[in-house]
N, C-alpha and C positions, 0 to 999 in steps of 0.2 A: 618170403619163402626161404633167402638164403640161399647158402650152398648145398649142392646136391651130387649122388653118387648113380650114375645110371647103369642098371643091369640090361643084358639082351639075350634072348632067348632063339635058341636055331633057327626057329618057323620066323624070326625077325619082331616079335611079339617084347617090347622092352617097358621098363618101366623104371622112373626114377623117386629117390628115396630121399629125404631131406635129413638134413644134420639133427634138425633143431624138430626134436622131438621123436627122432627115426621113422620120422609121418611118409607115406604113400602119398607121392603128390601126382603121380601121373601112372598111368597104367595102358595103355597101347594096344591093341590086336586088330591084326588086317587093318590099322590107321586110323584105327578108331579110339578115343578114350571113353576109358566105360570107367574113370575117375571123377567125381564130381572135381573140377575145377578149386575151388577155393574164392569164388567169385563175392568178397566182401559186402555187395548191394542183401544178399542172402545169406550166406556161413562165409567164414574166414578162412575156415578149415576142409580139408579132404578127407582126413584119413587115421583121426590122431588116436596115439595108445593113453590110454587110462592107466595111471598109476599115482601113490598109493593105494586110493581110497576112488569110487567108482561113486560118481553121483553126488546131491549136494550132503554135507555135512549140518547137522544140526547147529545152528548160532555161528554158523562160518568156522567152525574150530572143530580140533579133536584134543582127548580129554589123553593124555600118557604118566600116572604117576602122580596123579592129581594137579598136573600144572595142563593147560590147554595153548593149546599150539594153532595158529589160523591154517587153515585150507582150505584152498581155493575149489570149487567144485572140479569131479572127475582129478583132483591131485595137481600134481606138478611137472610129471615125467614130460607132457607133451607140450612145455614150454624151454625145455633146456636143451642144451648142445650136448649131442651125444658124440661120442669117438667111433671111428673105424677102426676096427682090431684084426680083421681078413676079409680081404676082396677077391672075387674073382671074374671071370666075364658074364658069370650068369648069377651071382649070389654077392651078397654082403650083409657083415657082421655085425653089427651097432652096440658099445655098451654104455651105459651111464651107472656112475656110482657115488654114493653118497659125497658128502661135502659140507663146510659150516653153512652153508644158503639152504640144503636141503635140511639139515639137523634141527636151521630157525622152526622147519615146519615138522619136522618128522626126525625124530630124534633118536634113528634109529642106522645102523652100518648096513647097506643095500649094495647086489649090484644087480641090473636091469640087463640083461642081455637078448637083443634082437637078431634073428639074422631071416632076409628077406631073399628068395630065390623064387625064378624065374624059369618058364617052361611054356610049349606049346600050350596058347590058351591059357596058361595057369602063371598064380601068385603066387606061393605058399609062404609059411613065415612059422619059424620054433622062436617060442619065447621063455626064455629062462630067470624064473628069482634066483638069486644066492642069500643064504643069510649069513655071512663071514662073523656074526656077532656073538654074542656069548649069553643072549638072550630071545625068545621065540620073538618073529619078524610077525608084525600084525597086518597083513595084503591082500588090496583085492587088486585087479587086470582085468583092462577093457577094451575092446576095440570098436572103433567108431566108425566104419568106411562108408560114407558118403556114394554114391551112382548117378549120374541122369538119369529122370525123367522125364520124357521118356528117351530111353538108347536105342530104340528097333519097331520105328513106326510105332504108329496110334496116338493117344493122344495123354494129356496128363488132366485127368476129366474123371469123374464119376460114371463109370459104363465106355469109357476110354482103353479098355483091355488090357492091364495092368493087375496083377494081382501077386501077392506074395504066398508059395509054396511052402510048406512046412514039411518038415519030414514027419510028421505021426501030426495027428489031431490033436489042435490046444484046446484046452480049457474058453471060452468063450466070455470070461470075464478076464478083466487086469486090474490093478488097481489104479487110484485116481491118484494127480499129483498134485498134492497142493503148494501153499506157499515155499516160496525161496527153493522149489524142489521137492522136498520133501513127500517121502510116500503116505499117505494115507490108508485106511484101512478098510476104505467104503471102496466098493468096484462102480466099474462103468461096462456094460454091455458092447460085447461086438459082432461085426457080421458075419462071423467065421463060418465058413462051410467046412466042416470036417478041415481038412487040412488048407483051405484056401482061404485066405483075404482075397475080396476083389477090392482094387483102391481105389478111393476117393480123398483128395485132401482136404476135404471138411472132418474127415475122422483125423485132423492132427491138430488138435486143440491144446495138446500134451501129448508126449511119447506114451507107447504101448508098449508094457512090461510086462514080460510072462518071465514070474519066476517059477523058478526049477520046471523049467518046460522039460515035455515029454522029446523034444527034438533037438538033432545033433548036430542038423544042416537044415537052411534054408535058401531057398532060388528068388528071383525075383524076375515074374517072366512076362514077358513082351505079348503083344497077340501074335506076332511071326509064330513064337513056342521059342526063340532066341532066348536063353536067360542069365542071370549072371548070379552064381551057386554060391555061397558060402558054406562051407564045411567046418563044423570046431571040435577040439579037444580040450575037457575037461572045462567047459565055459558054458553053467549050469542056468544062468539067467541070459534072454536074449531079449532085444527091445525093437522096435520099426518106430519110426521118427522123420519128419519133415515140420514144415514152417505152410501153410496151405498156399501162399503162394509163389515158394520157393522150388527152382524147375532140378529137384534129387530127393533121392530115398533113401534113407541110411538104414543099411542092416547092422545092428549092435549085438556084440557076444561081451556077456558079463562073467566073470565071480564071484562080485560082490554088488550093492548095490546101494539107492541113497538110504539116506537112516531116514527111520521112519518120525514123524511126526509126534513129538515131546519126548525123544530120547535125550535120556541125559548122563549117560552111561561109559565107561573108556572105551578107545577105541579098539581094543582089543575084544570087548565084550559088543562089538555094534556087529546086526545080524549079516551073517554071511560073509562076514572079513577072516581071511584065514591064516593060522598061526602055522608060520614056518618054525622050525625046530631049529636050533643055533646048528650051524655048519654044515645045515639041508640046501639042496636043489631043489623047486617046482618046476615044470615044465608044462607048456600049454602050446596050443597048434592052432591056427588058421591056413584053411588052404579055400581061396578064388578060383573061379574057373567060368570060361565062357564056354554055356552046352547050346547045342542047335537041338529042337524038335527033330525025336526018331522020326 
């Protein structure tokens, strides 16, 4: 895990934030963490941000100018040591900016700017590209945040009481993932009711991707009606993902997503990667929150 930078929130609600990667490794309310751990025997991970490139890349690599550059799936941001740039008792800033390590892969002048803040109940997080360059930035951002299952009684079972919330009604297919990642183009059927998954981990065979979903937030809620809400800005693909017998539920917000299966195309032209203009800002939001049943 490294070094870590801990925020605290009035109501005593804190959470701490790691260097190395500006990953959410702990999250606290009323003494409880609603953080998946980073428990290795299952994921490594808690919490981590996706950058450049979201999902696995075609033949390990991405294509810039005709020379092909390796990348690791979901990029690189959430393996490198980011700096603090402002702190304070309830928020911190994180940025990461290009370098010759990042250039081996991504041959592009970046800067990653996080900054995570804390409140009653809540996490929220503004996340900033810059393109300082002198040519349009090819990006996508993801966030990955891991939960226990279960955080508020029941069980982690099929008919266990568990189900994921959508804000509008998806679509009832997603597509299927085949090798090394890669999306394919044939779907797989789900058990959506209008806006409800009820879970079962036999449906995690491979993560569930709805692109350009109809919805902006999604909960993830207990039988109590306890849930733990995710809210996004401008993060048009979202994904649900576990391991069947691994005890967390990861609610994912995309912008971009993996390349689809026999792309062979640059990485600027790969679907749903988005072109920053030389000396533009993007900005994108995440905000957490733990709701009790009206």
């Amino acid at each position: 895990m490294g070094e870590t930078v801990e925020i605290r929130a009035t109501d005593g609600s804190t959470a701490r934030i790691a260097l190395r990667g500006a990953e959410p490794v702990a999250w606290q309310v009323e003494e409880r963490d609603y953080l998946w751990d980073g428990d290795p025997e299952h994921w490594n991970r808690s919490a981590p941000w996706l950058f450049p490139v979201v999902g696995a890349s075609a033949g390990g690599h991405v294509q810039v100018d005709g020379r092909r550059y390796p990348m690791a799936q979901h990029g690189f941001a959430r393996d490198l040591p980011f700096a603090v740039i402002d702190r304070s008792e309830e928020a911190v800033s994180l940025s990461l900016g290009d370098d010759a390590a990042t250039r081996a892969h991504y041959p592009f002048p970046f800067r990653l700017i996080i900054e995570a803040r804390i409140g009653p109940k809540t996490l929220t997080f503004t996340i900033r590209v810059e393109n300082p360059g002198e040519t349009p930035l090819p990006y996508a951002l993801g966030f990955h945040p891991a939960f226990p299952w279960p955080f508020a009684g029941g069980e982690r079972r099929a008919g266990g009481g568990y189900a994921v919330l959508f804000e509008e009604a998806e679509r009832p297919f997603v597509p299927e993932v085949g090798a090394g990642g890669l999306l394919v183009r044939s779907e797989r059927a789900l058990p959506l009711d209008g806006p409800r998954l009820d879970l079962d981990p036999e449906l995690f065979t491979e993560a569930l991707v709805f692109l350009n979903a109809r919805s902006r937030a999604m909960r993830f809620v207990a039988p109590s009606g306890r849930a733990i809400a995710m809210r996004m800005e401008d993060f048009p693909h979202l994904a649900v993902w576990t391991k069947p017998t691994a005890p967390f539920l990861s609610l994912e917000a995309w912008t971009g997503h993996a390349d689809w299966a026999g792309f062979a195309g640059a990485l600027a032209e790969r679907d749903s990667q988005r072109l920053l203009a030389p000396g533009a800002t993007a900005r994108h939001g995440i905000a957490l929150a733990i709701e009790d049943a009206v």
